[in-house]
Every structure is written in C-alpha cells, then in structure tokens.
C-alpha positions in Angstrom: -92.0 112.2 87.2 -89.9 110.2 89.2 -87.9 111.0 92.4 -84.5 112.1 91.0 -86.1 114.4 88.1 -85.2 117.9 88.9 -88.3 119.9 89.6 -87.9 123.5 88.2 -90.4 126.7 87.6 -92.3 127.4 84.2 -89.8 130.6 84.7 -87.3 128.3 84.0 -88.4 126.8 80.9 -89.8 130.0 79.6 -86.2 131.6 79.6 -85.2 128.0 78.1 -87.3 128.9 75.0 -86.6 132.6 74.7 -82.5 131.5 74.8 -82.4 128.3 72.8 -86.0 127.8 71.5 -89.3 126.0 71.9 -87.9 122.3 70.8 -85.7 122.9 73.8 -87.9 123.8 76.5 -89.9 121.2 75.3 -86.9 118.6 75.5 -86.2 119.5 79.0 -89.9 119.4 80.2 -89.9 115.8 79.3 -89.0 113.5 82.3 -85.3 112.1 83.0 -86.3 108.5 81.9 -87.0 109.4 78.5 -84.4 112.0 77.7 -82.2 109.4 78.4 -84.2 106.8 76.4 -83.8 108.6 73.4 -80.3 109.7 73.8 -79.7 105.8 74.3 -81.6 105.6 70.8 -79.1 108.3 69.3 -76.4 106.6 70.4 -76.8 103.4 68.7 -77.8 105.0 65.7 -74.5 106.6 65.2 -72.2 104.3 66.7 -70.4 106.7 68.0 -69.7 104.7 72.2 -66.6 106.9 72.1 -68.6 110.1 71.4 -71.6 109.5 73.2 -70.9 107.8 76.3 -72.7 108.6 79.5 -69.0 108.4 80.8 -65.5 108.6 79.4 -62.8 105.7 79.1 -60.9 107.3 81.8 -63.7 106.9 83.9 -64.9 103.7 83.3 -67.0 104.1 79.8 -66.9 102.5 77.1 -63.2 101.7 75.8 -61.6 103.8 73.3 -61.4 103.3 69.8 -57.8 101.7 68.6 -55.5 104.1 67.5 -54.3 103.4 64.1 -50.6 102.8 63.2 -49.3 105.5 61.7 -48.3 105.3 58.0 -44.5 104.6 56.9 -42.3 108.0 55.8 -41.3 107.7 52.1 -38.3 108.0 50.7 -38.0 111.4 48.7 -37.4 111.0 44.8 -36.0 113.5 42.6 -39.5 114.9 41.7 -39.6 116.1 45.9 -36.5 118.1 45.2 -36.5 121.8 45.3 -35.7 122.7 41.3 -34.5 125.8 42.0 -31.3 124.7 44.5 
C-alpha cells in the first residue's frame, strides 16, 4: 500500500460485497497501482482512448475521434412517392 491509497474499514468492503458482490470487494481491496495497471491493460485491449480515458478531450485526454462527414441527401424517385396522393 502506498501513500495516496485510501485506507478504509473491512466495514466498508463488507457492504461492498453485500451491494455489488465478492469480485468487487475484492477489486477494491487491491491497491491503487494495480487497479490502475489493469484498467491500463483494458484499455489497450479495446482501443477505445475515447471511452476509457483517465481524462476527457476537454480536459486534456486523449483527442477525440474524427467525426465522419455526413452522407449526401438523395434525390427522391418516383418509387419514394406517396401512391395514394
């Protein structure tokens, strides 16, 4: 356990894993360094910066995904035409 790990009561984790389960108490019993470790490990995995950043665009995270152009309007044909007007 390091410095800036949160130190909180078995109370705490016991509630933990009557609300949300044992896998989740268990993830927050493990120390700071590697929850983030294997979030980091998630997040290249899905390739998702955008998703999973530790901070938004906005606030200096990774950059946002291009927005694609949108597609060109179509010209109605007869067959678009309301058949009975």
């Amino acid at each position: 356990m390091t410095d800036d790990d949160p130190v909180y009561s078995e109370a705490y984790y016991q509630h933990i894993a009557r609300i949300l389960g044992d896998a989740a108490a268990a993830w927050a019993r493990l120390p700071r360094a590697e929850r983030y470790r294997e979030l980091k490990l998630l997040h290249r995995q899905f390739n998702t910066p955008d998703d999973l950043s530790i901070w938004p665009p906005e606030l200096g995270g990774d950059p946002p995904l291009p927005i694609p152009p949108p597609l060109p309007r179509r010209e109605k044909s007869d067959r678009d035409r309301d058949p009975s007007a």
